[in-house]
N, C-alpha and C positions, 0 to 999 in steps of 0.2 A: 213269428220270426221265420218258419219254413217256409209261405207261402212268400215273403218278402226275399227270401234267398233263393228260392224258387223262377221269380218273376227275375230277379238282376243276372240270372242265368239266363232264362229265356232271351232279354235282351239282349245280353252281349252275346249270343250265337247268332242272334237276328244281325248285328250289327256284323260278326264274323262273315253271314252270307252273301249279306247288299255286297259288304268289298268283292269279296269271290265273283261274285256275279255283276258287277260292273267289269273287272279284268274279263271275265269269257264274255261277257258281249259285246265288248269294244275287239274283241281280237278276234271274235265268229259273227257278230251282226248275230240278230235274233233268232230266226230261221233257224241257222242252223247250231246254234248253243245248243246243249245237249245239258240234262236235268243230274241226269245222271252222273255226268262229267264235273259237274258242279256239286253233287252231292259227298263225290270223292275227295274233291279241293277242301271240302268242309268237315268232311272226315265221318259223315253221314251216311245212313240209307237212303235209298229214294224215298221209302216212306217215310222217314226221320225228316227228310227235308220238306215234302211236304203239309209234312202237320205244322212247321212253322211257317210256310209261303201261300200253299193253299192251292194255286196254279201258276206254270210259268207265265201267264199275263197278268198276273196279278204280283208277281217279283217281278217285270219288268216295269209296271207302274210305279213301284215301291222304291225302287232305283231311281229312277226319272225323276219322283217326287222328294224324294232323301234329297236331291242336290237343289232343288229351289228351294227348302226347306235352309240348308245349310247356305246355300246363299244370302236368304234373307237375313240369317241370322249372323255373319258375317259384317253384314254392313246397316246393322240397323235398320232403324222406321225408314230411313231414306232408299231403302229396295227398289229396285225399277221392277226387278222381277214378282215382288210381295204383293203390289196391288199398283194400279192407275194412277192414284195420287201421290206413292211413294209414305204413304201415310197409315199408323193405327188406326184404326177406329175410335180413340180416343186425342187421336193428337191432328193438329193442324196440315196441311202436306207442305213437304220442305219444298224450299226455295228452286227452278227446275235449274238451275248451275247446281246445286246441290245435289239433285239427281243424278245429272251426266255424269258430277263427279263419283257419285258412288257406284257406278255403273262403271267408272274405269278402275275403281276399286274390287269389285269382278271378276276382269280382263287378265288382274293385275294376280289372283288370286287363281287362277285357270292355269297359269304359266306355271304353276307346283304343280298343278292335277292332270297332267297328260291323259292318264288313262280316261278318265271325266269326259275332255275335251275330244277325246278319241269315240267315246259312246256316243257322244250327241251328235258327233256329226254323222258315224255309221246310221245310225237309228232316226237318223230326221230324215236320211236318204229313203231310209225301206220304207220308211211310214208316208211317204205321199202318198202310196197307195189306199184308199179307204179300208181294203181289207184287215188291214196290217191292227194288231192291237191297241199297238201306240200314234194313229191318224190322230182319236180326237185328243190325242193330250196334246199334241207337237201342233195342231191345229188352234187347239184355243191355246197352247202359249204364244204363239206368233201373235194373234190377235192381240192378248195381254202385255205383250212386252211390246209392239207396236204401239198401243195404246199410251203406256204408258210413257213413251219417251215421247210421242208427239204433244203429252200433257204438258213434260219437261220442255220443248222445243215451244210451247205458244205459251209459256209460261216466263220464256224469254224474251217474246218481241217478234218472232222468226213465221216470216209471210204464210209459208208452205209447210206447217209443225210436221202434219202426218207422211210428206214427201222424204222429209229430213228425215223422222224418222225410219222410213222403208232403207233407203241407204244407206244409213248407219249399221243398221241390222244386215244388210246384206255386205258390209266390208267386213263384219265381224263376222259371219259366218265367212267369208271366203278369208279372212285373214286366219280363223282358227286350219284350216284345211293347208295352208302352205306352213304353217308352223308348224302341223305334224309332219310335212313334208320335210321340211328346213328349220328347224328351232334355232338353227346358232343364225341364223340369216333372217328372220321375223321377227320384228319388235312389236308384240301386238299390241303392248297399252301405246308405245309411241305412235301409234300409224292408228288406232283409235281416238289417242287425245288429238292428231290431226284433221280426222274428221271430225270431230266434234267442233273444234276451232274454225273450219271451215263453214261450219254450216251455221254457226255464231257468227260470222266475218255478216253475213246477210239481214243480222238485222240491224246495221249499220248502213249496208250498205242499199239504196232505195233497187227495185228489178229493173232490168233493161228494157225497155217496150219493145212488142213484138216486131223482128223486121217488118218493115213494110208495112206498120199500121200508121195512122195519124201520131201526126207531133216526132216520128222515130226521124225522120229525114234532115229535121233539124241540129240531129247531134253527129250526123256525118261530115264527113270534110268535103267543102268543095270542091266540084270536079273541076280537073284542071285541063 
């Protein structure tokens, strides 16, 4: 009974930390967070806090991976962020409209998490650097969540999946960066589900053949 009262204690300081420590690195970037600083917020020693963390790269992974955790778990097997297929290991992958939609399910669910949305975009900045602790994690999620919606996008019919996908990704990051800026002025699931609808609109509609190649001359209007 004490080691089980023991351990739900542990946990819920573990849980006390990540929040603390997502607030001071969204409002210091990595660099310059301070351990210590965090260990006051917690109400800790430095060495109190890290017998539970271990090192600051290993609490800032723990952060990072806490929110695609709690995303997956937010929106079901149908995760864009949980795996490529959107799928358990024991279930089928959903339909890719079922994807996008749970991906604006996300978006939709961001727009509570300021501080969240505030981390990832500080911490995706610092980390293009290879140095940076958090390169390969922001590295292979790009690749994973790329993957994963271009699954979603050729899973609809849609010519250029992994094209679709890079844009999409990149409205969302530049949409989350003007929402911190302007929240009453950014609707991000609206201006997401419009790129989504967008990039659906194409596989209806056939590509335009390149100017100037064969057959393109036919569909201009004659010169007058």
């Amino acid at each position: 009974m004490g080691s089980r009262g023991e351990y739900a204690k542990g946990r819920v300081r573990r849980e006390q930390i990540l929040r603390e420590a997502v607030a001071l690195f969204a409002g210091s970037g990595y660099r310059a967070a301070s351990l210590r600083e965090l260990a006051t917020r917690c109400g800790l020693s430095l060495a109190g806090l890290l017998h539970h963390v271990g090192s600051k790269e290993a609490l800032l992974l723990a952060v990072l991976e806490q929110r695609d955790v709690e995303d997956a778990a937010s929106i079901g097997a149908a995760s864009i962020g949980a795996a490529s297929t959107g799928a358990g290991p024991d279930q089928p992958p959903a339909p890719g409209r079922e994807r996008l939609e749970a991906l604006l399910e996300v978006v939709h669910r961001n727009t509570s998490r300021r501080g969240v949305v505030e981390l990832f975009s500080v911490l995706s900045a610092e980390a293009t650097s290879p140095a940076h602790p958090a390169h390969a994690f922001f590295d292979e999620r790009y690749r994973r969540v790329v993957a994963a919606l271009a699954a979603a996008f050729a899973d609809c019919g849609h010519p250029r999946p992994e094209s679709a996908a890079r844009r999409l990704v990149a409205v969302m990051d530049g949409l989350q960066v003007q929402w911190l800026l302007h929240p009453d002025d950014v609707d991000m699931v609206a201006e997401v589900r419009a790129q989504v609808d967008a990039e659906l609109a194409a596989v209806s509609t056939p590509p335009r053949p390149p100017q100037g190649s064969a057959g393109a001359t036919g569909d201009l209007p004659a010169p007058t």
